[in-house]
C-alpha positions in Angstrom: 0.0 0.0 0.0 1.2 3.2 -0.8 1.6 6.4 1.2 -0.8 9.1 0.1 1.5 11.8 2.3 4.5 10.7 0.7 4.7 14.3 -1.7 7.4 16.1 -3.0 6.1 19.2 -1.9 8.2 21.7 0.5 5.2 22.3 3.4 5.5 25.4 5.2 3.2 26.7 7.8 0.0 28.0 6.6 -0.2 25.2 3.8 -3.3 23.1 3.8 -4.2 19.7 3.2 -7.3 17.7 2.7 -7.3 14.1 4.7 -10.1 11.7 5.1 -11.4 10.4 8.7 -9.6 6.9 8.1 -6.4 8.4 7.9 -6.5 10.8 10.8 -7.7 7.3 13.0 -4.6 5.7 11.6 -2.3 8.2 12.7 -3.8 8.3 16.0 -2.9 4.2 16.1 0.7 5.2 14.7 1.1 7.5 17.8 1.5 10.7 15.5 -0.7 12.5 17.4 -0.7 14.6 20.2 -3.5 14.9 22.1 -2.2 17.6 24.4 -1.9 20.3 21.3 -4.4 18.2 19.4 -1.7 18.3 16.9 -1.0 15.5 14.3 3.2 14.7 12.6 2.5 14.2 9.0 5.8 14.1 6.2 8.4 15.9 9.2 6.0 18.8 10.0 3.5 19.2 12.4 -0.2 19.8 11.5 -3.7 21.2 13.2 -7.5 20.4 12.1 -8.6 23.6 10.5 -11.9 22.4 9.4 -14.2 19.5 8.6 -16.6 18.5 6.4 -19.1 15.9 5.8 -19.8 13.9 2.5 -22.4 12.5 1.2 -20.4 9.2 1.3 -21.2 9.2 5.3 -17.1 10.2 5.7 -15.7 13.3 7.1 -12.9 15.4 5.3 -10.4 17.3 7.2 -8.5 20.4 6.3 -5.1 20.4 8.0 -2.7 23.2 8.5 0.8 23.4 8.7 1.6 24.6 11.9 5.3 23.7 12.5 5.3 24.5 16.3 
């Protein structure tokens, strides 16, 4: 299986990202986030929920931002 984070892309803070609520879960098993700045690690940078929304699929999409704290 490949790894949809795995992009040539420089991130800085203020970047977003769209990820599905099955990947955010499987980060949280991976121990890549932290629940005390509700903060998630994704490609060497640190990231934070900026919004959600629901699909008509029944599965939530998040927008993450760069945050590099």
């Amino acid at each position: 299986m490949s790894n949809p984070f795995n992009v040539l892309k420089p991130w800085k803070p203020g970047d977003t990202r769209e990820v599905g609520e099955r990947r955010l879960k499987q980060l949280n098993l991976e121990g890549k986030f932290d629940s005390y700045s509700r903060t998630y690690e994704i490609d060497a940078h640190t990231w934070k929920i900026q919004s959600q929304v629901s699909q008509a699929t029944g599965e939530t999409l998040y927008t993450l931002v760069c945050v590099d704290e």
